[in-house]
N, C-alpha and C positions, 0 to 999 in steps of 0.2 A: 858356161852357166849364164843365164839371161838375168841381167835387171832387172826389172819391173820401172815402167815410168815411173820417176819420180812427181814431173810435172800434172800427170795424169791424177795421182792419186791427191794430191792439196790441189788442184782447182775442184776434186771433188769434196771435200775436205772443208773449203771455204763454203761451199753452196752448204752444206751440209751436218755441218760441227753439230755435236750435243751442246745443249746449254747444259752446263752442270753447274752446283754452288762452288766449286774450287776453281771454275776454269775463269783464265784473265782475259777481261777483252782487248782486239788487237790493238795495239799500241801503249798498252798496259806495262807493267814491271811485274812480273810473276814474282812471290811473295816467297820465299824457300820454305819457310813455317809451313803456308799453306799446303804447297804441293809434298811437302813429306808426309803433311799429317793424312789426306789425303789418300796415298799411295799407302800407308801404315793400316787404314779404316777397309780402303778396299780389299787388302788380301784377307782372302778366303770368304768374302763378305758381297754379296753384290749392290751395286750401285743406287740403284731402287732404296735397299735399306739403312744405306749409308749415308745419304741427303741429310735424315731427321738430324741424328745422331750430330754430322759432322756442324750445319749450323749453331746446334748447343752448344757444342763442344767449345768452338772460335769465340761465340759470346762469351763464353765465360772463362778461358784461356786463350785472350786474341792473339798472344806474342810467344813466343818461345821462350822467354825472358817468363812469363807468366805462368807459363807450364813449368818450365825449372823451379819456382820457387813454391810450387802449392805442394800442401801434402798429399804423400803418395794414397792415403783415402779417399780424398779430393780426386783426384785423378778416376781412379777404379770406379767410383763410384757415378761418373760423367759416363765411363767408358760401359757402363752395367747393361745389359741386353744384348751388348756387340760378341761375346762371343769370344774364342781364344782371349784370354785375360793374359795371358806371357805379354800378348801384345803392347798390352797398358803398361803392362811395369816397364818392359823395355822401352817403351815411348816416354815413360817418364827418366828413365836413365840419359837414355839419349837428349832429352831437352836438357838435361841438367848437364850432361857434354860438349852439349855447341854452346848454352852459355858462359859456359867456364872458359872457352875459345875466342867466342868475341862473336860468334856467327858462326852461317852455315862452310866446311869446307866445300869451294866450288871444283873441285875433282871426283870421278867415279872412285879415285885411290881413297880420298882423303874421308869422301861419304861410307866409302866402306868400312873403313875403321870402325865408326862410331856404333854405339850399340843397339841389337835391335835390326841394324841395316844390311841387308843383304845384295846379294849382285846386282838384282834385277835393280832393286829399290833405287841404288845406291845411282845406277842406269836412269832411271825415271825422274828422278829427281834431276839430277846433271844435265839431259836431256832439257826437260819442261822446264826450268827455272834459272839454269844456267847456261843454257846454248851450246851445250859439248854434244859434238855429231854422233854420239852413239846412239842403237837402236836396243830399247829397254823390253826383254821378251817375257811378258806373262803367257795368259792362257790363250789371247784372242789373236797375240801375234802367232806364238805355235801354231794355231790354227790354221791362219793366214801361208804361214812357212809352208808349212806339211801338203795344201792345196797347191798352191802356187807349183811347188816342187815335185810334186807325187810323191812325198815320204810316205813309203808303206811297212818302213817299221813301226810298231806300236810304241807308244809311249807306254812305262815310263821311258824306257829304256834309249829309245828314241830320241829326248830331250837333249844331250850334246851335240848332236847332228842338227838338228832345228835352230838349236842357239849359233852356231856355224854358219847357218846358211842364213838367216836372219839378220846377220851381224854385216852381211855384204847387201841388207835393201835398202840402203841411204849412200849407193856408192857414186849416182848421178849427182850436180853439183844441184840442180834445186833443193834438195833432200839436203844436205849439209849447209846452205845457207840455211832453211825454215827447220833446224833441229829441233826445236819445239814442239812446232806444229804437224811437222813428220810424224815425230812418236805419237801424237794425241789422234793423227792420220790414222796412224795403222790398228789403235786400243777403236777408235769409231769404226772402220772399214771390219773389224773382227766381231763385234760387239751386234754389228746392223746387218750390212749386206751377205757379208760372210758367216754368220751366225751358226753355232753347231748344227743344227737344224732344218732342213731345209733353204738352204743359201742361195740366194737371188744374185744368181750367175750372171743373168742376161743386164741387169745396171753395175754391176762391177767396175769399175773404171781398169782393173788390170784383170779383165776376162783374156782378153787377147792375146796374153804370156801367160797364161793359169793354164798347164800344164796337167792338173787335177780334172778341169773345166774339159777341156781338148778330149783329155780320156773317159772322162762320165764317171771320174771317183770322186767326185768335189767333199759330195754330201757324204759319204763313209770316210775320213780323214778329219782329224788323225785319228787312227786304230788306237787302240787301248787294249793293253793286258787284261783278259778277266780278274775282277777285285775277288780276293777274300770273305768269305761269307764273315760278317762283321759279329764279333760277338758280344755277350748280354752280360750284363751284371745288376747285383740284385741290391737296395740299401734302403734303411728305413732313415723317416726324420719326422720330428716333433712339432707340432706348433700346438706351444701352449701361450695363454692370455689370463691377464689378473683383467679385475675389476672396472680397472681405470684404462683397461686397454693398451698395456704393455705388453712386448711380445719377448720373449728370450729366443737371444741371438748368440753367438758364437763366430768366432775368428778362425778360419780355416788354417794349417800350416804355413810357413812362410817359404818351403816349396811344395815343388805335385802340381796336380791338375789344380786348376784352381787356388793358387797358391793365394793368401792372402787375400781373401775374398771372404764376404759374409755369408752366414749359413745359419738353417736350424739345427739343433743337435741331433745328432744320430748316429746311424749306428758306421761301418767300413764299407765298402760297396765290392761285394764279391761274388762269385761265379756261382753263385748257387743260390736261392731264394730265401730268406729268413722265416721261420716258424715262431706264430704269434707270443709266445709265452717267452723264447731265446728272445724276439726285436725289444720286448715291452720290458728288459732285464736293462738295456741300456737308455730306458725313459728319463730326461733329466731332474724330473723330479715325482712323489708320488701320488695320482689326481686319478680319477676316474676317465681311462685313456679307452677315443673310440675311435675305431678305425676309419675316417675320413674321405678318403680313396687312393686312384692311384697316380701315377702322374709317370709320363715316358718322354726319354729326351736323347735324342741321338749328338755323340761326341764323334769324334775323326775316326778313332778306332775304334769306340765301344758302342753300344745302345744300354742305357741307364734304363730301369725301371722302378722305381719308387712308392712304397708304400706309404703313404702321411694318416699320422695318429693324430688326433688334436686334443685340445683338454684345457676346462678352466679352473683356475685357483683364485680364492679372494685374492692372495697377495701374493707376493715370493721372498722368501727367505734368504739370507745372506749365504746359509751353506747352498740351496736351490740354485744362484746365479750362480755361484763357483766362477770358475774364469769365465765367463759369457760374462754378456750384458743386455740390458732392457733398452727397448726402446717401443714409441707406442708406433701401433701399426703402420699411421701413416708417414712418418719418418720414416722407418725401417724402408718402406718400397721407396725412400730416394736414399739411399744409402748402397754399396757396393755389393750387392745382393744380383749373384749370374740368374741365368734366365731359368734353370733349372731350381733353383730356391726359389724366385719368383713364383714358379708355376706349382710348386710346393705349399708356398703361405695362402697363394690363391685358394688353392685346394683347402686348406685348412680353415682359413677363415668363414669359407664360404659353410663350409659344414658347420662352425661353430653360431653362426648365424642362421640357421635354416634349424638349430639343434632349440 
């Protein structure tokens, strides 16, 4: 089995690096905070939309020490538009674990523990911030593996063979002294040149051992299992407003999708579509309720389709809030509100404006 230069690939590497807001320049101390948090925003999240988010985030939780200690509200609600919300809680668990520790553990063992953190993570981290020779595989290294290699097994299935083969591309000694800069090497080389898409073979720095390249499979690799046709679920929610421009809100379960997360009231979200007279049964209070529109939001496994009622009342009643609470609209949108209630109150407000 071939190496791939190591040298080859960091003098490309150096000409060539992303600027990104987490990355430390050379002679720098990589920050363990940073690069976990980081590595925690990009999964399942791309780059592009992770910039905004992540500079918030640091402003307003610079230290791990600062994240441990705010409330879990605080947290979610910094974290509100990213998307998988597990994410948040676990990143608030885990800051509240290496504080209690004293800092980050500088082992792939020891990051693994911690909550929240998984292999790769656990890999990237130790890598980028701690200088342990291992090689951390998301999506761009896979990529990278499967060319290089000609894997023509399809993922998923695929993935422990990738992770195998991957785990032997920092076995040259440049590669093991710049362990850092290796792993941030091979997330840039995947990310750029090697790109799911049409991959610019011909500047590759390891064209010349790309085995993919050689055969003309570059650009089909990795294969993929055909997915699942993704199915739909059906849920209604309320956005009602007093007077003064108070919205009623509600507190999702403290688990489930969503666990812990702000919402309007409504109704279960199930595999069949609600009938106007059945949704308007579960209205959280009683106002002249008009159909508003709809609003569609794709999850991992599901596609959400939502019908939003809106409605105003002078006031609200103490039985009307019941366990919810008020807040006026423009608090509510900085508060812990997912991107699918976002696009909900949008909807709602907007008709109630235009009504």
């Amino acid at each position: 089995m071939i190496t791939p230069p190591a040298h080859a690939l960091l003098h490309w590497y150096d000409r060539h690096r992303r600027s990104l807001p987490w990355r430390f320049r050379e002679g720098e101390t990589p920050d363990p905070y940073r690069v976990w948090l980081s590595e925690i925003m990009l999964q399942q999240t791309t780059v592009k939309a992770v910039g905004p988010y992540y500079l918030r985030f640091v402003e307003k939780f610079p230290t791990v020490q600062a994240l441990a200690h705010a409330e879990r509200d605080e947290v979610l609600a910094a974290w509100a538009g990213l998307g998988y919300y597990s994410r948040a809680r676990n990143l608030h668990a885990c800051a509240q674990a290496v504080a209690a520790l004293g800092g980050f553990p500088r082992t792939v063992e020891g990051l693994r523990a911690l909550p929240g953190i998984g292999a790769y993570t656990a890999a990237a981290v130790a890598a980028i911030a701690f200088g342990v020779p291992v090689v951390p595989v998301d999506g761009n290294v896979e990529r990278v593996t499967a060319r290089l290699y000609n894997v023509q097994d399809p993922l998923p299935g695929a993935r422990k063979k990738l992770a195998q083969l991957a785990s032997g591309l920092n076995g040259e000694e440049p590669a093991r002294l710049r362990p850092s800069d290796f792993a941030q090497a091979l997330f840039d080389l995947g990310s750029s040149l090697c790109s799911p898409r049409q991959p610019a073979c011909g500047l590759c720095p390891w064209q010349g051992v790309c085995m993919g390249a050689a055969q003309g499979t570059a650009a089909t690799l990795p294969r993929k299992t055909p997915k699942a046709e993704r199915p739909v679920r059906y849920g209604v929610h309320f956005m009602v407003m007093d007077d003064v421009g108070n919205v009623l809100l509600r507190k999702r379960p403290e688990t489930g999708l969503l666990a812990a997360m702000t919402e309007l009231p409504g109704t279960d979200w199930r595999t069949t579509p609600w009938g106007e007279a059945e949704a308007l049964a579960h209205a959280p209070v009683d106002a002249a309720w008009h159909k508003a529109g709809a609003v569609k939001h794709v999850f991992t496994h599901f596609t959400l389709n939502v019908v939003v009622y809106a409605a105003r009342v002078a006031r609200f009643s103490n039985q009307a809030v019941g366990e919810g609470f008020l807040l006026p609209v423009a608090q509510a949108k900085a508060t812990s509100l997912p991107s699918i209630m976002q696009k909900c109150m949008t909807t709602g407000y907007d008709f109630l404006h235009r009504a």
